[in-house]
C-alpha positions in Angstrom: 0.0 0.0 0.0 1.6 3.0 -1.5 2.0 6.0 1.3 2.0 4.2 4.3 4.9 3.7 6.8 6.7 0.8 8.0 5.1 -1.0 10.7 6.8 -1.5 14.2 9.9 -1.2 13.6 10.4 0.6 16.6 8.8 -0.4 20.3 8.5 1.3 23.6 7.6 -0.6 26.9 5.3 -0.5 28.9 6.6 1.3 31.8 6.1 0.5 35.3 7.4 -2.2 37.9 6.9 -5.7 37.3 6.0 -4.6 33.4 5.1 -7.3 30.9 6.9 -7.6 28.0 4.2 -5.8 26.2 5.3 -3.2 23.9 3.9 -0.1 21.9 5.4 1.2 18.9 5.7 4.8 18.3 2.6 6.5 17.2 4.0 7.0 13.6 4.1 3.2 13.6 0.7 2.5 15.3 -1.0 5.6 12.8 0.5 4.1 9.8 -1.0 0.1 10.5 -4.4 1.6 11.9 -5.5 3.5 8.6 -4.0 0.6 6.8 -7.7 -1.4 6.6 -9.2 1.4 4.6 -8.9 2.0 0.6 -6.0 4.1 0.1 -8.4 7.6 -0.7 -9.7 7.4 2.6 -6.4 7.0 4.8 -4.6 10.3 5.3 -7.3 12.2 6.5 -9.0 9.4 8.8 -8.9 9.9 12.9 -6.5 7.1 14.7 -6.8 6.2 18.4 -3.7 4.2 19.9 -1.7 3.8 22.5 0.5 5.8 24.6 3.5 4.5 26.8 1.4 3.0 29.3 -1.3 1.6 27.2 -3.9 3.8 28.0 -5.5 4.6 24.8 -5.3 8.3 23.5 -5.9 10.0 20.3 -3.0 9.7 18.0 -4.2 11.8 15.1 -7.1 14.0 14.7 -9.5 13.4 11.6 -10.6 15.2 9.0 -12.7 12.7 7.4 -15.4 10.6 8.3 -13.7 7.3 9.5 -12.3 7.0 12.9 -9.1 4.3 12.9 -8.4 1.9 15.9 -4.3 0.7 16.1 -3.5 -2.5 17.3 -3.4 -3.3 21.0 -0.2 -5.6 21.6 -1.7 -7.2 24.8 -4.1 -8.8 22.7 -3.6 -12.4 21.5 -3.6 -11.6 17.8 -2.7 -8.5 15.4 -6.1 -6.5 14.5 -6.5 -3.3 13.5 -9.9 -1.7 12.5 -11.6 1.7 10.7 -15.0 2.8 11.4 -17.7 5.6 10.3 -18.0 8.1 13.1 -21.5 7.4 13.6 -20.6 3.9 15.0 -18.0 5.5 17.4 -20.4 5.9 20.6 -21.1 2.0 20.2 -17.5 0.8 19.5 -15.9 2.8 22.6 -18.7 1.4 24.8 -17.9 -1.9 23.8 -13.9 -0.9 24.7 -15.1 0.4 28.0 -17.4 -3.2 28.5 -14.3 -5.0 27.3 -11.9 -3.5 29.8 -14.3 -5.0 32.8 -13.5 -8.4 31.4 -17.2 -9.0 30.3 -17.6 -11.6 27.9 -18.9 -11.2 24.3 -22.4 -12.4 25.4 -22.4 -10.2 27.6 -21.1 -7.1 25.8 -23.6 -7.9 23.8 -26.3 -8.2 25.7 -25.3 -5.1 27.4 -24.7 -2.9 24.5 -28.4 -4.3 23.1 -30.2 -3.5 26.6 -28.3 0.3 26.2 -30.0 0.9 22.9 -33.5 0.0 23.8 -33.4 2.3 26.7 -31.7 4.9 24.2 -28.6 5.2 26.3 -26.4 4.1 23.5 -27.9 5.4 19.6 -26.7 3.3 17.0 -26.2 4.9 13.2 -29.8 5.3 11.5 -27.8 4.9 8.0 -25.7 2.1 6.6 -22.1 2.7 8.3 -18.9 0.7 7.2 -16.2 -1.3 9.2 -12.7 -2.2 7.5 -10.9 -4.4 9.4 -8.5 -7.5 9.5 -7.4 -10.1 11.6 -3.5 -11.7 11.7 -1.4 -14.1 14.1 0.8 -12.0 16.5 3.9 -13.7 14.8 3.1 -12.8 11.3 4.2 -8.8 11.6 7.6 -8.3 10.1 8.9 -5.9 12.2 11.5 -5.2 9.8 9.2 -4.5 6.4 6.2 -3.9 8.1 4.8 -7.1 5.7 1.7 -8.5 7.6 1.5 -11.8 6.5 -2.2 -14.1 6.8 -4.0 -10.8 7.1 -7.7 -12.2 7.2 -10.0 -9.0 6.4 -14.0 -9.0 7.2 -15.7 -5.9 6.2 -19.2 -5.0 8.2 -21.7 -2.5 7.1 -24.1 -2.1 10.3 -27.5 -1.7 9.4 -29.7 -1.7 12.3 -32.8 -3.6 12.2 -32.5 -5.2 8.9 -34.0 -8.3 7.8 -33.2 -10.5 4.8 -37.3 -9.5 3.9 -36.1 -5.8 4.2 -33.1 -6.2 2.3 -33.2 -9.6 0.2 -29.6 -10.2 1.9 -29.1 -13.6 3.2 -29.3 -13.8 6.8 -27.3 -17.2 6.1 -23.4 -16.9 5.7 -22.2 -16.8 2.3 -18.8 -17.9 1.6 -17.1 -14.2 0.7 -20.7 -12.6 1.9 -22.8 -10.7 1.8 -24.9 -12.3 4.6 -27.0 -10.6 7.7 -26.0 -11.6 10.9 -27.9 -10.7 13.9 -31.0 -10.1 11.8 -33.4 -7.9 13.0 -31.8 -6.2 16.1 -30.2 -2.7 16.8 -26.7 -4.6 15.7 -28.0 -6.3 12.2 -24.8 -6.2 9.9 -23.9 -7.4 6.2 -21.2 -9.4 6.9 -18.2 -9.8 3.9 -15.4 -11.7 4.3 -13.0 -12.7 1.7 -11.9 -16.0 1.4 -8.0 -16.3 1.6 -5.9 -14.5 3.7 -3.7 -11.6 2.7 -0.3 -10.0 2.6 -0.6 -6.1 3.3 2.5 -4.5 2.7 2.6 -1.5 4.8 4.9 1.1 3.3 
């Protein structure tokens, strides 16, 4: 991808006594693998939340677009990084904040649908898109920024839809487009290609 840095070549740790050997790469590093799910138009103007020294997540980049970019969290058990339409922003970050309490999916879930039928949480009342993609935590070359087995899955939330709204399958389809969670405040098209990719980030 033409106009996007090398990935973690560089790495802080996590400060503190007793640290794990968790590290973050320098915001340059974590800004240039977050935008890196989106199509190449959309990149340089997109928001980017990381990570600071600590891990605490902070804005690394302010936006000037619509999309709002997530870098990879390097406590987590596999590489992901993800870009999403500002509209969806309230529900993402309350599924962070869920996350952080150790809840389990179900539960996030459950929590996050209970929020929107009380109208604590609003989800978009348009279609709004998610890039995203999914690696092993070995696969990052730290040296060319080369993700290797980069599985993507692309999401476009649209609440309350039905395959008798839509005519969408609400059955997977191998490479998609299928609903999942018909019906509810969290119905999605779901697209996922088929074989895993090499992103070159540079």
């Amino acid at each position: 991808m033409r106009g996007v840095a090398c990935l973690l070549i560089v790495a802080v740790p996590l400060a503190g006594a007793g640290a794990q050997s968790v590290v973050y790469p320098t915001p340059e590093r974590q800004i240039a693998a977050a935008v890196s799910p989106l199509p190449e138009a959309l990149q340089k103007e997109a928001k980017v939340l990381g990570y600071d020294e600590a891990g605490k997540l902070v804005t690394l980049r302010p936006g000037a677009n619509e999309m709002i970019c997530l870098a990879d969290n390097p406590a987590n058990p596999r590489f992901h990084v993800s870009c999403y339409h500002k509209t969806l922003d309230a529900f993402m970050a309350r599924g962070r904040a869920l996350r952080a309490q150790k809840l389990t999916e179900e539960q996030i879930d459950s929590t996050r649908s209970r929020d929107v039928r009380a109208k604590r949480l609003a989800m978009p009342t348009r279609p709004a898109a998610l890039y995203q993609y999914f690696a092993p935590r070995d696969s990052v070359d730290a040296g060319t920024g080369t993700v290797k087995g980069a599985q993507h899955l692309y999401v476009v939330y649209t609440p309350y839809a039905t395959y008798k709204t839509t005519g969408i399958s609400e059955a997977p389809v191998p490479g998609g487009p299928w609903i999942m969670f018909p019906g509810t405040p969290f119905a999605h098209l779901m697209i996922a290609p088929q074989k895993p990719a090499t992103v070159e980030l540079k």
